[in-house]
N, C-alpha and C positions, 0 to 999 in steps of 0.2 A: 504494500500500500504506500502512495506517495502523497504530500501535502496536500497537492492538488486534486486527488481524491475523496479527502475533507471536507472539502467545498460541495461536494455533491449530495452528503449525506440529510437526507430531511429533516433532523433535526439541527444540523448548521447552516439551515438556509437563510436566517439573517447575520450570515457571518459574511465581513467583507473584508477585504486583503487590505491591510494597510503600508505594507514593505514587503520587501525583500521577492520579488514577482518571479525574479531569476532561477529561485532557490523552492519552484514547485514542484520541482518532481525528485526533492528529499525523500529518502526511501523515511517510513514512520515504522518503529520496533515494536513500539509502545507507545504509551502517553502517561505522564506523570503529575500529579499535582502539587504543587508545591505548596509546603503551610509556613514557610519561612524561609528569607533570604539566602538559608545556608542552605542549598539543595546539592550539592556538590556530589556527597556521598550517598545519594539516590538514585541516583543515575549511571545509566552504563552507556551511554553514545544513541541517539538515533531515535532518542524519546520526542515526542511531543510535550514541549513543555507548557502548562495551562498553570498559569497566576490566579491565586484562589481569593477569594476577598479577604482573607487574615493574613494574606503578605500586602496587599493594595494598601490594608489600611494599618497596618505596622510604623510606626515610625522611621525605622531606616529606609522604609521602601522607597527602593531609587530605580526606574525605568532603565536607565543606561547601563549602570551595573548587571541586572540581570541581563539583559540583550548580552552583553563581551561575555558575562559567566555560560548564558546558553554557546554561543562563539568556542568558548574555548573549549568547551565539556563535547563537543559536535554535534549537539540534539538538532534534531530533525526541522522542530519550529518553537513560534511560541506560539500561544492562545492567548488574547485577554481580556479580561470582562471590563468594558466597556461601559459609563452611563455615569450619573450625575453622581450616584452613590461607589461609583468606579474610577476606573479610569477616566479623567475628560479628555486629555490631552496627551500626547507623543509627539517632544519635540521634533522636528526637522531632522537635526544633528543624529539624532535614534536613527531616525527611519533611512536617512544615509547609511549608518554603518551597517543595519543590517541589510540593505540595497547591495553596499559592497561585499558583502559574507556570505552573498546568497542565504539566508535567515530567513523566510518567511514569519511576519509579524502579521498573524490572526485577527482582528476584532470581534466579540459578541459580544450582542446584548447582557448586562450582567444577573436581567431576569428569567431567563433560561437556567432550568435547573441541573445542575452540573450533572447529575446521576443519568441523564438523560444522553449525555453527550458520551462520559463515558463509557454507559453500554453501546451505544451504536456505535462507536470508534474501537471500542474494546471486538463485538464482533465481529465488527466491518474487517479488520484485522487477521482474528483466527478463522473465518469465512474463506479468505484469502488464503491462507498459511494450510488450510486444510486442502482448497481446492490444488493447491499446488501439487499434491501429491495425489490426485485424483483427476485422469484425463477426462474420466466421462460427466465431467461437469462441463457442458458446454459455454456457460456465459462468462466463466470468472474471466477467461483471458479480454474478453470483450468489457467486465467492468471496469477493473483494476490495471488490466494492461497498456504498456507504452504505445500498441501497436495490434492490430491483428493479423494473428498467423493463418491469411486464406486456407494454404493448405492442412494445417492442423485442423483450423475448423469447420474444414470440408473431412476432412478424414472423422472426427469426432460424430459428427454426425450424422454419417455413412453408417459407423457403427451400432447408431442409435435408429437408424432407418429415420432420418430425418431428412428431408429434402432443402436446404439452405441454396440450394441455387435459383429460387425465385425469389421476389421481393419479399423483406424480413421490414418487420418496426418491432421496436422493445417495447415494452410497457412496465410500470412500475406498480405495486399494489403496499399501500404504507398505512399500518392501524395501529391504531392506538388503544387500549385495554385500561378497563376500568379497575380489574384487577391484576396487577402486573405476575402476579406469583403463577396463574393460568395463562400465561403468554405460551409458554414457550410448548406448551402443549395443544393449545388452541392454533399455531400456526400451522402444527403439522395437518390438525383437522383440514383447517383452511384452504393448506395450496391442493390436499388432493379434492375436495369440495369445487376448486376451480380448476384441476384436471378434469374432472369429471362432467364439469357443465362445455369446457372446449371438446371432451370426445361427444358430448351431445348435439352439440353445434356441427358435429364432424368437422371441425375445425383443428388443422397441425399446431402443436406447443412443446416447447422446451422450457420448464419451468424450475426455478433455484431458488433461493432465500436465505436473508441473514438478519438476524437480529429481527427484526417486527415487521421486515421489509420482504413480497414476492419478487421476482424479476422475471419476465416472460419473456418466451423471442417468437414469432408467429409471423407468417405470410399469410394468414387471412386476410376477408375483407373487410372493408371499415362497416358495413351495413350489416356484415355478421355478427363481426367484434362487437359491434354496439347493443345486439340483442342479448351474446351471451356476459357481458359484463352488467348488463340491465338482471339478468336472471340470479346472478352470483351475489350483486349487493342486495336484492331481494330476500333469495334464500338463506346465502348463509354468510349473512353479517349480521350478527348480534344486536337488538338495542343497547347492549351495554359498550358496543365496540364504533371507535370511529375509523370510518375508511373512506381514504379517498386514494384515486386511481390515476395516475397518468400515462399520456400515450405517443410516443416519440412518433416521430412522421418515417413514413417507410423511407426504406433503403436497399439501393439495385445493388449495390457494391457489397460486399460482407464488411470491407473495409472503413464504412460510414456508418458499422452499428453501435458506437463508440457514442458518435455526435447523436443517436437517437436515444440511445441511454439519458444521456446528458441532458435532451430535451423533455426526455419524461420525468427525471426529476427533478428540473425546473417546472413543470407543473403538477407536480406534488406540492411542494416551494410554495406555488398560486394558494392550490387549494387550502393548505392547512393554513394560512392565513387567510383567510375564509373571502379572499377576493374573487370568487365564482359561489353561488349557492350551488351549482351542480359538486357530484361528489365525485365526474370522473371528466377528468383534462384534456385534449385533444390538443397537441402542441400545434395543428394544422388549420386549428382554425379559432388559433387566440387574435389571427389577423395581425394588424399594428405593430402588437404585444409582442410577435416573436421579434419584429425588428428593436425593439427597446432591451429585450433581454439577451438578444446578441449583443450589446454594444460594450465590448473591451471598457471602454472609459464611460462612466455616466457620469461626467463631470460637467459635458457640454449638455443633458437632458436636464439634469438637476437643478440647473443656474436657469435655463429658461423654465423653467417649473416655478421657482422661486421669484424671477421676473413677473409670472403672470398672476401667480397667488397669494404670493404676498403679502401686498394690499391689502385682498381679500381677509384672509387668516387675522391679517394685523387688526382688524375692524373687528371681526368673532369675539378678538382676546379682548380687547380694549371697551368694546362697546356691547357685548353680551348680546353680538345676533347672531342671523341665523344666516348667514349670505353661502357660507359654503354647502351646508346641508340644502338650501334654496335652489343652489343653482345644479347641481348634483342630481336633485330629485328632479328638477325641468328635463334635464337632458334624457331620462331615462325613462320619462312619461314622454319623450319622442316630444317636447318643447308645447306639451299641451299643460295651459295655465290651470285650466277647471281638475283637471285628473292630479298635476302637484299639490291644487291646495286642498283636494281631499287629501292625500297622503299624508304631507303635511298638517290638516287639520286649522287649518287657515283660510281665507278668503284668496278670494284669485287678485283680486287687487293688492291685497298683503305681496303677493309671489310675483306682482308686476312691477311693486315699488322697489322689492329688492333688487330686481333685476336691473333697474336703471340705477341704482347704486352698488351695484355690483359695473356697470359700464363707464360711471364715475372714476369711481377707484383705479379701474386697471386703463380707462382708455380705448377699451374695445367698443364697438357697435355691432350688440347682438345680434343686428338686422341684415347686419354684411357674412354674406357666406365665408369672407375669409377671415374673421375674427372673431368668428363663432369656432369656427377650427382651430385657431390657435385658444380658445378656451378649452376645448374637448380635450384638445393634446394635452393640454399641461396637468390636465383632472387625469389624464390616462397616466404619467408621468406617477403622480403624486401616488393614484390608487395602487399601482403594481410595482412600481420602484421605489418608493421611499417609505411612505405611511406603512405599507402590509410589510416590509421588511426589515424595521428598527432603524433608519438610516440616519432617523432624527439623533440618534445617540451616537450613533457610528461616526457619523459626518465632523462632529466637534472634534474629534480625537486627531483630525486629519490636518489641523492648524495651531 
């Protein structure tokens, strides 16, 4: 498993790199917590190292120190809890050196509860470490791996009577359990309850799991896949069980099943912070969406998100209204005033006055096609890049 791996797992989906970008494909041994400055003698090389809130809030705790002590020791990265009661800030001079050490420097939110992170890292790990010794695991080289071996995983699946030379998409299947002590036995249930509804579908699957996590590979159709995932979250997902499902966009090459993985669980990512009510993601047709979650740098979406809402935002906090939930709810009743202020519970005049102080503040005229769009985008902006994914706390740490 490597840093950049990390980033994938659904419970570090509001985690965002703050340094050391170079230094993502650190091989990860383990992962360490540390409860004190002195971690020295805890460590053997290649750990993940995660800063706990009893070193953050220590007195000698010093950012820079640990970065050179992670440096010297060769662990793998760091993790940091990030937020007001956190970490706020990482100077410059930090994120330089660990730039230059290749160091991957982590952020999370510091309300993610650490037990969380490290079973799914702790898995995600010996998931890995087992399948390595096991060829008839068809997906791990396709999660974890630098690279896919066409011909191993035409041969793998040769053996398995699986046909991988027509179009494959991955898809993702991530629950969460009310009782965590019943997890690991209820998953087994699970994936064969959704082998069983894909041989009813007469539908081809390859199916694997680690930690709370499925992971499928399939050349079905989208029209089929959509019945038999409609039947599964029906049947056999628990009320006591949350799932939500995502669906990487197919793939003609075996060599682009990497970037489908990748794509389904960024809408995992979507789902569980609940910016879809549906419970299962279709990376093909978030539209817009995928281009925002492709973008290497959200530094250029962020800034014009912040240009346009601002304003807005600044006016909620200050004067106790209602401008952002106003305009939000217009957009999504298709810019009908009567259907908002039922939602809302307000007069249609109430939602027309905000409107035009809402065109106040930022400048736009809702009446122009093209500055009605530049509202949409930056509400697109706000809902799936920064609000659903803690970026508000992340963002500080970055200046």
């Amino acid at each position: 498993m490597q840093c950049k791996d990390i980033l994938l797992l659904p419970t570090l989906a509001r985690a965002k790199l703050i340094a050391g970008k170079s230094g993502l494909g650190n091989p990860v041994r383990w992962c360490y917590k540390a409860e004190t400055m002195e971690f020295a003698d805890w460590v053997h090389g290649r750990e993940l190292l995660i800063i706990s809130s009893a070193v953050i809030s220590s007195r000698d705790f010093d950012i820079e120190r640990v970065v050179k002590e992670a440096i010297r020791l060769k662990l793998s990265g760091v993790l940091l809890l990030v937020g007001e009661e956190y970490i706020q800030r990482v100077p410059g001079s930090v994120r330089a050196l660990a730039d230059r050490h290749r160091l991957p420097m982590i952020g999370l939110p510091g309300k993610i509860p650490l037990v969380d992170v490290f079973e799914e890292i702790g898995h995600a790990i010996a998931y890995q470490n087992m399948e390595t010794h096991r060829s008839g695991d068809l997906l791990s080289g396709i999660i974890f791996g630098d690279s896919v071996n066409k011909e191993l995983l035409e041969y793998q699946a040769k053996l398995m009577g699986y046909e991988v030379q027509r179009p494959q998409r991955i898809f993702m299947v991530h629950i969460r359990f009310d009782n965590p002590a019943l997890a690991a036995e209820r998953m087994q249930e699970i994936r064969e309850q959704l082998r069983e509804h894909f041989q009813k579908g007469k539908c081809p699957v390859v199916l694997s799991s680690f930690n709370c996590n499925l992971i499928g590979m399939t050349s079905g159709e989208q029209q089929k896949l959509e019945g038999i995932f409609s039947c599964f979250m029906d049947d056999s997902i628990g009320k006591e069980e949350d799932c939500r499902l995502g669906v990487g966009s197919i793939c003609h090459t075996v060599k682009d099943l990497k970037e489908s993985f990748q794509e389904a669980s960024r809408c995992i990512a979507l789902a569980e912070n609940s910016v879809s009510e549906s419970p299962v993601l279709w990376f093909d047709q978030l539209g817009f969406i995928r281009v925002l979650l492709s973008l290497e740098n959200q530094e250029a979406p962020l800034q014009f998100m912040q240009q346009i809402l601002g304003p807005i935002l600044r006016y909620d906090e200050t004067s106790g209204g209602h401008l952002m939930e106003t305009v939000q709810t217009w957009f999504s009743c298709d810019e009908n005033m009567k259907l908002a202020a039922e939602r809302l519970f307000t007069h249609p005049n109430t939602i027309k006055y905000r409107l035009v102080q809402v065109e106040k503040l930022t400048g736009l005229q809702l009446s122009k096609n093209r500055d009605k769009l530049e509202l949409q985008n930056a509400l697109l902006i706000r809902n799936y890049l920064y609000q659903n994914r803690g970026n508000q706390s992340l963002d500080s740490v970055l200046y």
